[in-house]
N, C-alpha and C positions, 0 to 999 in steps of 0.2 A: 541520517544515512544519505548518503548522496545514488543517484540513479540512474542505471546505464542500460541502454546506450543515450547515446543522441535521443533527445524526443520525438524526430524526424522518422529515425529508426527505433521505434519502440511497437512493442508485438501487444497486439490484442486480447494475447492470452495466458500472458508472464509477466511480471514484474521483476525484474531487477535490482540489487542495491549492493554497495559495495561493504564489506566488513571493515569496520573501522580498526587499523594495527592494535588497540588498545583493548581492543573488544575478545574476549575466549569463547570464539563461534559455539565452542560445544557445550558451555553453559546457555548461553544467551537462548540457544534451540530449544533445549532442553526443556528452559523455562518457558519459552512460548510453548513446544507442544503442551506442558503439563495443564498451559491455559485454555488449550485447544487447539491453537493453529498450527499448521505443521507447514515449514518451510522448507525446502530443497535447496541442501546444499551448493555449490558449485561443482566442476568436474576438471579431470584434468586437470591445466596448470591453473586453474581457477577454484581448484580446492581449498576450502579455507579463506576464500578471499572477499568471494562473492555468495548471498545467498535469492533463491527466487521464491515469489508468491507466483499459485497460480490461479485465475480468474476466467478459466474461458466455461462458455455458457450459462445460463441464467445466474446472476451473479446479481442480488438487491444492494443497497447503499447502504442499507442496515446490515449487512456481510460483512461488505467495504469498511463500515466504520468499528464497528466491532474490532475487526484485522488489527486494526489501527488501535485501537487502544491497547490492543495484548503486543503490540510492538513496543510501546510507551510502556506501559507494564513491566516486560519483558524487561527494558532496556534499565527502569528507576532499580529492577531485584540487582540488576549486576554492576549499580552503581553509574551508567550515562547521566550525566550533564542534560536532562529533561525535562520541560517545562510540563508537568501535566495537563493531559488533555489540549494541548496546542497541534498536534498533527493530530488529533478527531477533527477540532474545527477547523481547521484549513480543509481538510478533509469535506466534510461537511459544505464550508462553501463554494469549492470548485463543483463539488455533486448541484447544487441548488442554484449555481450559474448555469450548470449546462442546463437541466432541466428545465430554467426562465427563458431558456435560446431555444428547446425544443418544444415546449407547452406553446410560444409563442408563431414559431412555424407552423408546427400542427395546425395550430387556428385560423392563420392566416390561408393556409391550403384550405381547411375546410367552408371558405371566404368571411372569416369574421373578420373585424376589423382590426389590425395589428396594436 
């Protein structure tokens, strides 16, 4: 799935993705909610085209990565072109990059040594 908007412009409390042409948005849903995730549509002239996640407040990585497999999931039932379990771990290591850049602040504030 490719991700919109700009990452410059991306909201804190949506995620975005586009519906690939090939894709039958109403199975593909379907199949995620039956896994549990429920995604919002698009609206308007984005009916059909685009779907959202949404992520605002307390929100674990263990959520995040879950999400992420029932997307993968979701995507092998309707036949995508999917590497299993390659968007958990990417997944996975952009979460335990930032975490290494926060743990490491953290400490540094608290004056331990960086």
């Amino acid at each position: 799935f490719t991700l919109l908007p700009d990452p410059a412009h991306a909201s804190h409390t949506v995620t975005a993705a586009w519906v690939p042409d090939e894709l039958d948005w109403k199975v593909f849903n379907g199949e995620a909610k039956r896994r549990g995730l429920v995604l919002a549509g698009g609206q308007g002239k984005l009916k059909g085209r685009i779907f959202r996640v949404g992520h605002l407040g307390s929100v674990e990585i263990e959520q995040i990565l879950g999400a992420m497999a029932v997307l993968e999931e979701a995507s092998l039932f309707v036949g995508r072109d999917v590497v299993p379990g390659a968007a958990v771990a990417a997944a996975q290591r952009a979460a335990l990059a930032v975490l290494a850049v926060t743990s490491r602040d953290a400490a540094v504030t608290a004056g331990a040594p960086a």
